[in-house]
C-alpha atoms as a printed R data frame, in Angstrom:
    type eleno elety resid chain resno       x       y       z
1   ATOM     1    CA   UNK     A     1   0.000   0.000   0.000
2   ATOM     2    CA   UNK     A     2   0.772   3.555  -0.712
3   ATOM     3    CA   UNK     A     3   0.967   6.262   2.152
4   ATOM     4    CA   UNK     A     4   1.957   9.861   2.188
5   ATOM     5    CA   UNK     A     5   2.898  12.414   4.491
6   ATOM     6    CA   UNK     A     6   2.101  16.086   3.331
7   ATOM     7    CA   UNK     A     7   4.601  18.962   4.473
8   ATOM     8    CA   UNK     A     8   5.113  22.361   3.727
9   ATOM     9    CA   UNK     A     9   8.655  22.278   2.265
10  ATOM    10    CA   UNK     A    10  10.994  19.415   1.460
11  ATOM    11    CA   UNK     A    11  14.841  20.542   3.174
12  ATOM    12    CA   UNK     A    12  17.107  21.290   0.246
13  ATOM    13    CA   UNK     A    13  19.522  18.882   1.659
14  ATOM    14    CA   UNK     A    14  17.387  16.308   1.831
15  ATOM    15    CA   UNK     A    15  17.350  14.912  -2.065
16  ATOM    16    CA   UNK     A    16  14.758  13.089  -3.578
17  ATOM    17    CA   UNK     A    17  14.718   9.347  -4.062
18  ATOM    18    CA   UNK     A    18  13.965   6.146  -2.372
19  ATOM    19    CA   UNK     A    19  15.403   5.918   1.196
20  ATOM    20    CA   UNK     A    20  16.417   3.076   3.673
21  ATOM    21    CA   UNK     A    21  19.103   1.004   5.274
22  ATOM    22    CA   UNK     A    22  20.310  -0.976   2.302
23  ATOM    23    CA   UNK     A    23  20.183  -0.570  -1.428
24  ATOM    24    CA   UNK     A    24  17.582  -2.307  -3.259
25  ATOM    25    CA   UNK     A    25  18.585  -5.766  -5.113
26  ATOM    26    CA   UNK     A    26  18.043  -6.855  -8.568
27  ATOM    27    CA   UNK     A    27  15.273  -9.093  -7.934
28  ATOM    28    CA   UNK     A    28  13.531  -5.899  -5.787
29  ATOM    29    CA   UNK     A    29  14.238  -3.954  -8.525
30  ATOM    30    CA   UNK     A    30  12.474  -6.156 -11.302
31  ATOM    31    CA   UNK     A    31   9.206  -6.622  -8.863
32  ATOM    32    CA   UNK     A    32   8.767  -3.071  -8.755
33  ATOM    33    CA   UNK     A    33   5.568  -3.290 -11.871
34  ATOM    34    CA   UNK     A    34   5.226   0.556 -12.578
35  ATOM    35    CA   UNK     A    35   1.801  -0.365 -14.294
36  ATOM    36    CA   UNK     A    36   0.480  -0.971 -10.579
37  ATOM    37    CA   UNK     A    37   2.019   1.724  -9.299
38  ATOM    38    CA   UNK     A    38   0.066   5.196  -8.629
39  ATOM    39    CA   UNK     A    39   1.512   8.335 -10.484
40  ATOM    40    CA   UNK     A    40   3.371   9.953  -7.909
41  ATOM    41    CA   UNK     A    41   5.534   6.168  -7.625
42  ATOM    42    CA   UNK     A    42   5.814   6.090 -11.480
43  ATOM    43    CA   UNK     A    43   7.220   9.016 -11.982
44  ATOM    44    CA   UNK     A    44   9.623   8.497  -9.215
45  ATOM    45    CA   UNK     A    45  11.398   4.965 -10.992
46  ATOM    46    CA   UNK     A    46  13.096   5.209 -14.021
47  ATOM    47    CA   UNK     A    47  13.970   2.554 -15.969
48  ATOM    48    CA   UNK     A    48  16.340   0.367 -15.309
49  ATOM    49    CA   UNK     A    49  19.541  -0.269 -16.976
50  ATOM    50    CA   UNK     A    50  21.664  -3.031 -16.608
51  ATOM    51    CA   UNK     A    51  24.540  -0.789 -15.111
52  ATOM    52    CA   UNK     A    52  22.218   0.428 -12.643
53  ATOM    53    CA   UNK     A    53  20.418  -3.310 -12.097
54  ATOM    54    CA   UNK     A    54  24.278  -3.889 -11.248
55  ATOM    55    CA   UNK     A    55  24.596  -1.158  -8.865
56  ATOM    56    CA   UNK     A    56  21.338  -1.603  -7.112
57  ATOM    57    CA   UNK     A    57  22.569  -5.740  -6.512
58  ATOM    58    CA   UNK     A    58  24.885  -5.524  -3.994
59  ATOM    59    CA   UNK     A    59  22.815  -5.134  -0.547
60  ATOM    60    CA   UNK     A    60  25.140  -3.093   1.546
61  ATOM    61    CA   UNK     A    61  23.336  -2.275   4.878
62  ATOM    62    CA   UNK     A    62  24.040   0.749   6.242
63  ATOM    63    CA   UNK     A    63  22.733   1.307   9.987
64  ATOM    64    CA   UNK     A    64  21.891   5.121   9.167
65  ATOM    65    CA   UNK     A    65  18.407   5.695   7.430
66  ATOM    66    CA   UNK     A    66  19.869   7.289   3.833
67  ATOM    67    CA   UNK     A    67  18.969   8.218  -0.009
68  ATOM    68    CA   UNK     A    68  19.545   4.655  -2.141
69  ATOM    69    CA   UNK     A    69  17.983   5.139  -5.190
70  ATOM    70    CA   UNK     A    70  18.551   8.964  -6.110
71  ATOM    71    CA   UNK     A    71  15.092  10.217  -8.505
72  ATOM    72    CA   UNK     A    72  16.821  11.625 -11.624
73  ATOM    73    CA   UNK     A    73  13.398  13.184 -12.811
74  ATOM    74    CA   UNK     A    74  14.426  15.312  -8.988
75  ATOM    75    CA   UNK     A    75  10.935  15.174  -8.216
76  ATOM    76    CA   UNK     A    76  10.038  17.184  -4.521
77  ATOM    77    CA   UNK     A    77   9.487  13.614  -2.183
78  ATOM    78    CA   UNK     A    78  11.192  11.378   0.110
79  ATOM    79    CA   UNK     A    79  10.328   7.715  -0.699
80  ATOM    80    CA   UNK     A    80  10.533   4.854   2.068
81  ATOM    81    CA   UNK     A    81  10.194   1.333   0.838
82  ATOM    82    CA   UNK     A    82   9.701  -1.080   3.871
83  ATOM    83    CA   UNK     A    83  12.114  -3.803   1.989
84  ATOM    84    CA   UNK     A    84  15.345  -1.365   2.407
85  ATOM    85    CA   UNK     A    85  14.721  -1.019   6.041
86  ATOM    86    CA   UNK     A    86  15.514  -4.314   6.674
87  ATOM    87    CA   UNK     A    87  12.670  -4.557  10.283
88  ATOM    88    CA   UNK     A    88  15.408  -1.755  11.939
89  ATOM    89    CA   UNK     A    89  12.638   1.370  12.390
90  ATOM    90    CA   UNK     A    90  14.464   3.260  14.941
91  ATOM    91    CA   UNK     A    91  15.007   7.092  13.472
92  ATOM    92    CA   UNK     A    92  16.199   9.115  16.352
93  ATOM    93    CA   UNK     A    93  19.425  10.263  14.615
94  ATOM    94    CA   UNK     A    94  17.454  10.796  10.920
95  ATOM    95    CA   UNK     A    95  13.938  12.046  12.540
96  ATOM    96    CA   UNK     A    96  14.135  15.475  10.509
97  ATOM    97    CA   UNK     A    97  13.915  13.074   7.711
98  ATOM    98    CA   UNK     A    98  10.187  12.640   8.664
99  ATOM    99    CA   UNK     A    99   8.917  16.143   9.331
100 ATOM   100    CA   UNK     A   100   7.260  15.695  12.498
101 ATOM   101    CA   UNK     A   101   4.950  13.622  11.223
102 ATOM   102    CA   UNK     A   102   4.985  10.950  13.514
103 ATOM   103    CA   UNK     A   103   5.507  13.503  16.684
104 ATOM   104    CA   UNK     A   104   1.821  12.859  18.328
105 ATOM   105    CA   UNK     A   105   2.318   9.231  18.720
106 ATOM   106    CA   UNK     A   106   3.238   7.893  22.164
107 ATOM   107    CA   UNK     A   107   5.742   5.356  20.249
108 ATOM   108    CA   UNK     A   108   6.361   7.036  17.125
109 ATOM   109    CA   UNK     A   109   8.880   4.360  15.942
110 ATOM   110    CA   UNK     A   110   6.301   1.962  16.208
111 ATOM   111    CA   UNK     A   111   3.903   3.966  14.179
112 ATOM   112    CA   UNK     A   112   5.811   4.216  11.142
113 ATOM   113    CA   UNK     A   113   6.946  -0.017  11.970
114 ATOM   114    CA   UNK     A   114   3.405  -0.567  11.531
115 ATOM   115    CA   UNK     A   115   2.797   1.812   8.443
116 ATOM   116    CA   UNK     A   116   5.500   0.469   6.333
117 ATOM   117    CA   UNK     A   117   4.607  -3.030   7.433
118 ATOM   118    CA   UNK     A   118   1.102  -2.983   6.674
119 ATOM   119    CA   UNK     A   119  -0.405  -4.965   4.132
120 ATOM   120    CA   UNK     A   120   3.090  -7.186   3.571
121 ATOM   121    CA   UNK     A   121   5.186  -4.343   2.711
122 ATOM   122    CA   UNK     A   122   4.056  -0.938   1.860
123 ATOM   123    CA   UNK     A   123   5.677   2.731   0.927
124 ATOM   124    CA   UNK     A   124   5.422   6.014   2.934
125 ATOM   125    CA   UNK     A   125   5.979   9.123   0.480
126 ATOM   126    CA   UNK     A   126   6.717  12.759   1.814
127 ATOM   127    CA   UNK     A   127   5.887  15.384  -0.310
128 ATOM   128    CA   UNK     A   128   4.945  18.969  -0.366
129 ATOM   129    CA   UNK     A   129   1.431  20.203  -0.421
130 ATOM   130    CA   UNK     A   130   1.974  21.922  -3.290
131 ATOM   131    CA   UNK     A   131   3.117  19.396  -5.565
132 ATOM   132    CA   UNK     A   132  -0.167  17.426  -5.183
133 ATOM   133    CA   UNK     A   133  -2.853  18.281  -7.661
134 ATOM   134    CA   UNK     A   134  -6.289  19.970  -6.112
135 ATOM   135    CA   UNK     A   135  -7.750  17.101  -7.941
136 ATOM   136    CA   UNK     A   136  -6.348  14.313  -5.164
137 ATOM   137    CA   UNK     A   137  -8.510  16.307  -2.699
138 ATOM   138    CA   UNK     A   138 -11.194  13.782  -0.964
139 ATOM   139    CA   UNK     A   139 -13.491  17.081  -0.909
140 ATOM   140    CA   UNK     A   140 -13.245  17.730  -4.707
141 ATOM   141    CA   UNK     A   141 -10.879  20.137  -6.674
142 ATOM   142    CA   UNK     A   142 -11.679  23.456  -4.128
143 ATOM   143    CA   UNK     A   143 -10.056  21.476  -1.232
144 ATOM   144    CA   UNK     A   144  -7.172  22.269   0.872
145 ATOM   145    CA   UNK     A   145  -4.835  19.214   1.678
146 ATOM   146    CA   UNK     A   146  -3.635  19.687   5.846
147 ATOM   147    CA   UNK     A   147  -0.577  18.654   6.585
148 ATOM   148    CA   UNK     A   148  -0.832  15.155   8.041
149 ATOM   149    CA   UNK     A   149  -0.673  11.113   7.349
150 ATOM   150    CA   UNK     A   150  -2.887  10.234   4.254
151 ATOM   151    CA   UNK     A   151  -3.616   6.964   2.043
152 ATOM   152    CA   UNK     A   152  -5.074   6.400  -1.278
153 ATOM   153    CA   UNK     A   153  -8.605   6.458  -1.143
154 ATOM   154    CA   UNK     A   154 -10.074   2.831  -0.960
155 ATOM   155    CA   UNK     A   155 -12.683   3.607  -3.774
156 ATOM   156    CA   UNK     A   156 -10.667   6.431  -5.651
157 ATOM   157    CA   UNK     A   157  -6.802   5.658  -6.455
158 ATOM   158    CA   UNK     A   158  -6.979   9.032  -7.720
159 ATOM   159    CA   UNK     A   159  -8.333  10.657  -4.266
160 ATOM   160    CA   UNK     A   160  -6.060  10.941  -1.181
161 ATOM   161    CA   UNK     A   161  -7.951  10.731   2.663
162 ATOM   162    CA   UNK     A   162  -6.275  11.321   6.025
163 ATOM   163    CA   UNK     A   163  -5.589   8.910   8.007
164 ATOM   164    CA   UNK     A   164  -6.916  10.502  11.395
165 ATOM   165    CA   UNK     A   165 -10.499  10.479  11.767
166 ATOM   166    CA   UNK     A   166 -10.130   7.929   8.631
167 ATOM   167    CA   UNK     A   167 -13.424   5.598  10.076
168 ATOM   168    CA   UNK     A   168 -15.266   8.966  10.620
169 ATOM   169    CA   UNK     A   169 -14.965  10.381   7.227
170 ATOM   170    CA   UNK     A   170 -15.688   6.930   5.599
171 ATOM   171    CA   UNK     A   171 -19.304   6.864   7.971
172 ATOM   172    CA   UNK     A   172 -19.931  10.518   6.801
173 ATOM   173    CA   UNK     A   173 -19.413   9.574   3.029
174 ATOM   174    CA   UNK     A   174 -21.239   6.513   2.928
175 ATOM   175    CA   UNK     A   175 -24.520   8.450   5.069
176 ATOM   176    CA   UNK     A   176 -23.973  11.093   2.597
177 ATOM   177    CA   UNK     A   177 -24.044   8.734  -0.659
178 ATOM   178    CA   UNK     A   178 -27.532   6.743   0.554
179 ATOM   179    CA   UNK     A   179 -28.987  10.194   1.653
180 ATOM   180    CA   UNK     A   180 -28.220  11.635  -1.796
181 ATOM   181    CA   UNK     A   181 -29.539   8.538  -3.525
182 ATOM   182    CA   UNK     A   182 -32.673   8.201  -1.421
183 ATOM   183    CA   UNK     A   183 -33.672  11.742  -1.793
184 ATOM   184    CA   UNK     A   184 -33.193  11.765  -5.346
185 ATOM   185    CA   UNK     A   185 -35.287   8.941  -5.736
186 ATOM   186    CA   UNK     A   186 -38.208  11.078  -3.766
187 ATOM   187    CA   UNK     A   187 -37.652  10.113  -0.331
188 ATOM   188    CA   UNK     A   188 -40.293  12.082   2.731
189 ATOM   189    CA   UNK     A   189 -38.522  10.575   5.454
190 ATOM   190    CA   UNK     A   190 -35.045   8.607   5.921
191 ATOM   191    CA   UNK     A   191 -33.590   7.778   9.812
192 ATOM   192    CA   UNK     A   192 -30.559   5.790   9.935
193 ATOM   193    CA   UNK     A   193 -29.364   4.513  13.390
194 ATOM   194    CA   UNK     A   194 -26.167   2.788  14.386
195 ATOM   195    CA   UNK     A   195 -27.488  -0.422  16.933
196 ATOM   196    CA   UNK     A   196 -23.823  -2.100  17.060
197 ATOM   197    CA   UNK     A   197 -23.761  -4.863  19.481
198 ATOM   198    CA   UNK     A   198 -20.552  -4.214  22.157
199 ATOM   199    CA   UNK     A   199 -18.918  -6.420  23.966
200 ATOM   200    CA   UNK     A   200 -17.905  -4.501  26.986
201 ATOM   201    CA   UNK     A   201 -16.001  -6.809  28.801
202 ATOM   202    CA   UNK     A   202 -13.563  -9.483  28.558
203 ATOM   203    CA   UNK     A   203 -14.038 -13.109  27.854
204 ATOM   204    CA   UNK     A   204 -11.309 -16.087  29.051
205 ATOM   205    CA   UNK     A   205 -11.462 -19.363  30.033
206 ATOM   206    CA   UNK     A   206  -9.603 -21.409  31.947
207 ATOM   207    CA   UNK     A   207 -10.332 -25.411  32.663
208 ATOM   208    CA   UNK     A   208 -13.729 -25.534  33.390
209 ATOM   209    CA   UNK     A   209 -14.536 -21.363  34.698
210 ATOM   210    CA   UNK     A   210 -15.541 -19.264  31.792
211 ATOM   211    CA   UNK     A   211 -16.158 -15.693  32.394
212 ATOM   212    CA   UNK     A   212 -19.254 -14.417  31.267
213 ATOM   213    CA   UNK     A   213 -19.779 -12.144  28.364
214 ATOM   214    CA   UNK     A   214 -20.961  -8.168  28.765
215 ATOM   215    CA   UNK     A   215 -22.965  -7.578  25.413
216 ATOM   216    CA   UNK     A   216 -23.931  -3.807  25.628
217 ATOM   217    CA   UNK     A   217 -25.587  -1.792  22.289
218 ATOM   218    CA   UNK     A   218 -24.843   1.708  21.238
219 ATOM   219    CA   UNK     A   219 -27.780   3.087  19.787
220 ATOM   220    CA   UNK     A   220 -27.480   6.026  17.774
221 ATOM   221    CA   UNK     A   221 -29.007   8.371  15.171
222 ATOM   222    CA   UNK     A   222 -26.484   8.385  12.695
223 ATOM   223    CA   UNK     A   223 -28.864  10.636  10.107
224 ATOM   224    CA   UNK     A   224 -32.131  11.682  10.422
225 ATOM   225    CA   UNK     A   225 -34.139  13.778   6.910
226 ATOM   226    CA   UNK     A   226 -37.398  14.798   6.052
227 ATOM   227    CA   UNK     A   227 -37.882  16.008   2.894
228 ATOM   228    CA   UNK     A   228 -40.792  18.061   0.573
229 ATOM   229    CA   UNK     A   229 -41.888  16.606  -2.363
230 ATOM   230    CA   UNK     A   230 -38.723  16.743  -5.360
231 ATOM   231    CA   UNK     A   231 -37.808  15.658  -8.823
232 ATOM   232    CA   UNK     A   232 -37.310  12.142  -9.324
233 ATOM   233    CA   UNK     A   233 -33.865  11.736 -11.270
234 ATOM   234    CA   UNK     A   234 -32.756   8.154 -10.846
235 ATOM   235    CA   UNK     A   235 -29.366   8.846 -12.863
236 ATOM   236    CA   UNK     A   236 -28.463  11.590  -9.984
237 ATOM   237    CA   UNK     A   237 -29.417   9.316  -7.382
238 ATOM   238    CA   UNK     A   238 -26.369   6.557  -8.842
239 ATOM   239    CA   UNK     A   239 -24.248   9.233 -10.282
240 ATOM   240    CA   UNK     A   240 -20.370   9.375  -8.546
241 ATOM   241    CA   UNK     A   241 -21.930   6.800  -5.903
242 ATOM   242    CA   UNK     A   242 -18.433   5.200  -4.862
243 ATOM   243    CA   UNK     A   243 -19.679   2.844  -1.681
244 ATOM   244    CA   UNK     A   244 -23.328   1.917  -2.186
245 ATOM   245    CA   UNK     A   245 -22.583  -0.832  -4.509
246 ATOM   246    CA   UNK     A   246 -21.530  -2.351  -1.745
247 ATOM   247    CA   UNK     A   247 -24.267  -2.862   0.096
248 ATOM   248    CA   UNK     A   248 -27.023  -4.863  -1.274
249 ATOM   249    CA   UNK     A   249 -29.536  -4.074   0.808
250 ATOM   250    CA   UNK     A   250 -29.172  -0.466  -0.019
251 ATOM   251    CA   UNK     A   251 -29.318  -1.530  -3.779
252 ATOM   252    CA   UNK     A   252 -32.324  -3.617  -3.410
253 ATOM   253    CA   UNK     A   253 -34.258  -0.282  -2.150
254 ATOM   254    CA   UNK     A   254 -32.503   1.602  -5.062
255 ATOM   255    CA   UNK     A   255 -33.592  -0.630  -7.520
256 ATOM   256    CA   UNK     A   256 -37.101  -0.933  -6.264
257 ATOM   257    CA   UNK     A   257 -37.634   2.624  -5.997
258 ATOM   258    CA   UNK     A   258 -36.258   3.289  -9.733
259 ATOM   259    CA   UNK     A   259 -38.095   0.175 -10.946
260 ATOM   260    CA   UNK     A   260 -41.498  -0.007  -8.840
261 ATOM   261    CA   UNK     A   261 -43.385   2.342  -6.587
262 ATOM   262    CA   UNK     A   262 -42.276   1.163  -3.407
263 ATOM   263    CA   UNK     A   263 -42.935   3.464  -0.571
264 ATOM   264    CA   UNK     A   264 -41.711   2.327   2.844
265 ATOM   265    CA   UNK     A   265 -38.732   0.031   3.334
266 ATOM   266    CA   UNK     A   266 -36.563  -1.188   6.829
267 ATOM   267    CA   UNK     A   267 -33.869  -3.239   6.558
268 ATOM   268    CA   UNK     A   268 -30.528  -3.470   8.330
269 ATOM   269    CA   UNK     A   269 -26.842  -3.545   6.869
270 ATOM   270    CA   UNK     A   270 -23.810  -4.600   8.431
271 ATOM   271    CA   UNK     A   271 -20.919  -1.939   7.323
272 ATOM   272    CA   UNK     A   272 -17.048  -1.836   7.655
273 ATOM   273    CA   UNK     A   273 -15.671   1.230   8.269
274 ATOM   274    CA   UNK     A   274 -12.107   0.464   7.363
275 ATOM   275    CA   UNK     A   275 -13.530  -0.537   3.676
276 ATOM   276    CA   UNK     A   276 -10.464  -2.696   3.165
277 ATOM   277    CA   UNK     A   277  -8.171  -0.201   4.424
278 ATOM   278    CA   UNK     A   278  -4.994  -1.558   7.242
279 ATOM   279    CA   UNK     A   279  -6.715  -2.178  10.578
280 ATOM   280    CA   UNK     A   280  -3.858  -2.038  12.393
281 ATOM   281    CA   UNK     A   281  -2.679   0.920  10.577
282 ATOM   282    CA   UNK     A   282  -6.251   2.682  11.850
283 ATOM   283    CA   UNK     A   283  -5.865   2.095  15.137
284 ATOM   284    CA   UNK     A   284  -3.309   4.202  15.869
285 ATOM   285    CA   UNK     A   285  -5.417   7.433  15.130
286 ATOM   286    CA   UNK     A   286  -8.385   5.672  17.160
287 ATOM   287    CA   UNK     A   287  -9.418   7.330  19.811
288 ATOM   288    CA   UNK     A   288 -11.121   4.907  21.219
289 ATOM   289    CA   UNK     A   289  -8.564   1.447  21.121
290 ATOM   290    CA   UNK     A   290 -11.292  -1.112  21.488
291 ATOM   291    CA   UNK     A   291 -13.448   0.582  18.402
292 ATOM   292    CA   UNK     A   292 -15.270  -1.571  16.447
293 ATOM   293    CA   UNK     A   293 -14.963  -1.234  13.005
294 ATOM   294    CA   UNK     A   294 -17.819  -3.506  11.993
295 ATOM   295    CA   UNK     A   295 -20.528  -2.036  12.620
296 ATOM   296    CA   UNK     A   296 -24.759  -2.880  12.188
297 ATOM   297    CA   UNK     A   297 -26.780   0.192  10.682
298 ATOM   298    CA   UNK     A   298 -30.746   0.229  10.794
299 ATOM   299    CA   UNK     A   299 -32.282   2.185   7.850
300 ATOM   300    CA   UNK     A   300 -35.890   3.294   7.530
301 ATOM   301    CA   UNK     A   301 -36.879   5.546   4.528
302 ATOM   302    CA   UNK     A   302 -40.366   6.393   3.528
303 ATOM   303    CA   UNK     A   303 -40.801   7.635   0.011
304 ATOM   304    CA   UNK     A   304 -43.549  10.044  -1.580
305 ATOM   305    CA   UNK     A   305 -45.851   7.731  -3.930
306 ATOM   306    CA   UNK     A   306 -44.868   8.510  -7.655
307 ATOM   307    CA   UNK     A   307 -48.534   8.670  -8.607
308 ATOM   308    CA   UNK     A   308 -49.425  11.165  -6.517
């Protein structure tokens, strides 16, 4: 997986390139597939040569964090590939190398351990705000990147999200999506409540004692809309829709609506809010460290009737 750190200015002294305890061998080298890379990684790898495929061979570790593969195209980032850092993470005596990015953890070495190791192996790119394109933005082309943690969107490679707050921005998008769609589709009424079942306490056993099980719910209004009567456009209620697919008990209303007359539907979807993304990689912005990621939603939407 792809990560990136947004800062105001790369250090002049700090040169761009792919950085790391050891050069990168031959056969690291030819599994690099730029196809599946994003942009921003493409245009950071040339192409190889076989004086350079020699060069990059010979796996001299070096217990400092420092530039391996220089970026001749001198493109503004700092690359760090978790295979060059050989499971050493400690960056006390390189930290300006990181920007302060990793300053709020309580073990920031262990934050950017679990970053790089996430998903078998993954890359963290610094770069400055600047050199992203508005169109990245989450928020469309007339957002603002903040300086921060981000990953690639897990609908959009195209899109960039932070990484704090991640679950909370993916709740808010997805509400946003089936209110959009639903009130396109001439919705009066929609409430959607979170009724996760918790378990609040712990569970062992040992020989024959078991401790028992402390199943709590948190209720909540997640949304809750009334609208007046509106146009029915079932290609705006689909159009840019990035999540609802899915969830097929949101399509089934969809579908029904556009297709039928129905008027009233309740039904109940079970949704992850890390949508594929690194659990372990969430948890470190989680406020809360037993959060549950799975979660069950309750929808109830009452439509207008198209005849009337």
């Amino acid at each position: 997986m792809i990560y990136y750190g947004i800062v105001d200015k790369i250090k002049d002294e700090h040169k761009p390139g792919f950085y790391g305890r050891r050069k990168f061998t031959g056969e690291e080298i030819k599994d690099i597939d730029l196809a599946k890379k994003r942009d921003l990684i493409a245009v950071a790898l040339t192409i190889v040569t076989p004086l350079a495929l020699a060069y990059f061979y010979f796996k001299k570790k070096t217990h400092d964090i420092i530039l391996q593969h220089k970026d001749d195209k001198n493109e503004r980032k700092l690359m760090f590939d978790n295979r060059i850092f050989d499971d050493e993470y400690e960056f006390d005596k390189q930290s300006d190398l990181f920007y302060g990015l990793f300053d709020n953890f309580p073990h920031k070495e262990k934050a950017l351990e679990t970053i790089l190791k996430s998903k078998g192996g993954s890359i963290l790119i610094i770069i400055e705000r600047n050199a992203l394109p508005r169109s990245m933005h989450f928020g469309g082309i007339s957002g603002r990147f903040n300086y921060g943690l981000y990953c690639i969107h897990p609908k959009d490679d195209n899109l960039l999200i932070p990484l704090e707050n991640s679950s909370e921005l993916i709740k808010t998008l997805i509400l946003e999506e089936t209110i959009r769609a639903y009130e396109a589709l001439g919705a009066k009424r929609i409430l959607i409540e979170d009724s996760t079942t918790l378990n609040t306490g712990l569970t062992a056993t040992q020989k024959d004692v078991s401790t028992n099980i402390n199943v709590g719910y948190e209720k909540q209004v997640l949304r809750e809309k009334q609208f007046g009567k509106g146009i029915f456009d079932p290609d705006r209620a689909i159009k840019d829709c990035l999540f609802l697919h899915d969830f097929p008990n949101i399509m089934t209303t969809i579908k029904g609506r556009i297709n039928g007359n129905q008027t009233i539907e309740r039904f109940s979807e079970n949704v992850n809010l890390s949508v594929g993304m690194d659990v372990g990689v969430l948890n470190l912005f989680a406020v809360n460290t037993n959060f549950q990621f799975n979660r069950k939603w309750n929808f109830e939407v009452e439509f207008y009737d198209k005849n009337s």
